[in-house]
Residue, then its C-alpha position, 0 to 999 in steps of 0.5 A: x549468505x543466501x542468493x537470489x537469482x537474478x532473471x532475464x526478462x525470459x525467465x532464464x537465470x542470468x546470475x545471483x545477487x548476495x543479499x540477506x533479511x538483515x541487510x535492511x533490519x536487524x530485527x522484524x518489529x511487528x508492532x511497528x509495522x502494523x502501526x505503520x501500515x494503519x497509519x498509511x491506511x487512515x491517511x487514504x480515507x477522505x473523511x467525507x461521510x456526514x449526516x444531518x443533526x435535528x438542525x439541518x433535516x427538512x421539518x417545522x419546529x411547530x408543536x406536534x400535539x398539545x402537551x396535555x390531554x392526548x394520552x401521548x407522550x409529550x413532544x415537540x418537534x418532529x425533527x427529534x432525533x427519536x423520531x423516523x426522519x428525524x436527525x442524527x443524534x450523534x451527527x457524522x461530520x466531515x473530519x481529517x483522518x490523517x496522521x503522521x509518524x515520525x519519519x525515521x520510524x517510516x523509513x525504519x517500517x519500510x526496510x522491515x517489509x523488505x526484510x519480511x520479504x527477503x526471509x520469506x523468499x518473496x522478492x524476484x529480482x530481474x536485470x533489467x524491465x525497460x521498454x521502448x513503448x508501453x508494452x503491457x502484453x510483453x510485461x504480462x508475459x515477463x510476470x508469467x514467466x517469473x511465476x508472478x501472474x497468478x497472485x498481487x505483485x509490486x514491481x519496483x524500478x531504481x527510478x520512475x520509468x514512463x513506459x514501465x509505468x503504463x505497461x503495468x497499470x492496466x493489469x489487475x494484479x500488479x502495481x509499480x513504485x519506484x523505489x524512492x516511494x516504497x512503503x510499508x503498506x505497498x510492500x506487505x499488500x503485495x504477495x511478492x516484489x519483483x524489483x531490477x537490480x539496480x533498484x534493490x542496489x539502491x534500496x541497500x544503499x539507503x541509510x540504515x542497511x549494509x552497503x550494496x553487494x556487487x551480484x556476482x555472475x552465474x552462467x545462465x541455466 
């Protein structure tokens, strides 16, 4: 079975967890994640855009010209849609993009992504990131340390953490989730996942997957 290794906030190797792409799927559905993560993305869109009909741009409804005798075309209000100021014949409207899945095919996505994540050698599993106050600098250096600064990287905890949280998001190249809000999409928009153990312990232990490993100690290196 393949090992990670597990990493002090240092960067030193503190032991190795057992873990595999099938403990989280057995197989990897392209499709069904492509569907998931479409669907996560038509949900953030607000739907606000909208242009105005022939009804509701500025302008009379006064005859431009006579309709016969001018040599011209004839014509009639000014706010046609064929006509520079005129409004849009197929008018944009405010509109809901949102849609759902069914929930278990979600939950089925998100551990695809994770397995995804695994076989790609993409997930750095740390012992534990907890802060007595929000310490970006000191989570700067813990991303550097890990070989994280230089591309986009979700960091996952086992639960929402205040001062983890705010130590993150002032860097530009990292995000935070905890692991009961992992998704599809959050997961393959990072380049890689740095996650504490005791959070990837929790994400084993979701139905669907193998029952966690325990890691097994390794001197440090």
């Amino acid at each position: 079975m393949p090992k990670l290794t597990i990493h002090d906030r240092k960067g030193n190797k503190v032991g190795t967890y057992n873990v595999e792409a099938e403990d989280f799927a057995s197989s990897i559905n392209k499709q069904l994640l492509h569907d998931a993560v479409v669907m996560y993305q038509a949900n953030l869109r607000q739907g606000t855009h909208k242009t105005k009909t022939r009804a509701q741009v500025a302008g009379n409804k006064k005859k431009m010209y006579r309709q016969k005798g001018t040599g011209n075309a004839r014509a009639g209000s000014k706010r046609s849609g064929v006509r520079r100021g005129g409004g849009h014949i197929h008018a944009r409207q405010p509109r809901d993009y949102s849609y759902r899945l069914p929930r278990k095919a979600l939950q089925i996505a998100t551990r695809m992504a994770l397995a995804s994540k695994v076989r790609d050698d993409e997930l750095i599993v740390i012992d534990e990131l907890r802060f007595d106050a929000p310490r970006t600098k000191d989570m700067a250096h813990i991303l550097k340390v890990l070989g994280c600064d230089q591309c986009s990287t979700l960091v996952t905890t086992e639960t929402h953490d205040l001062n983890v949280y705010r130590s993150v998001r002032n860097l530009a190249s990292a995000k935070i989730s905890p692991a009961s809000e992992l998704n599809a999409l959050s997961l393959l928009a990072s380049k890689k996942v740095l996650v504490t153990k005791a959070a990837l312990d929790a994400l084993r232990a979701k139905p669907g997957g193998k029952s966690a490993a325990k890691p097994e100690a390794a001197a440090a290196s």
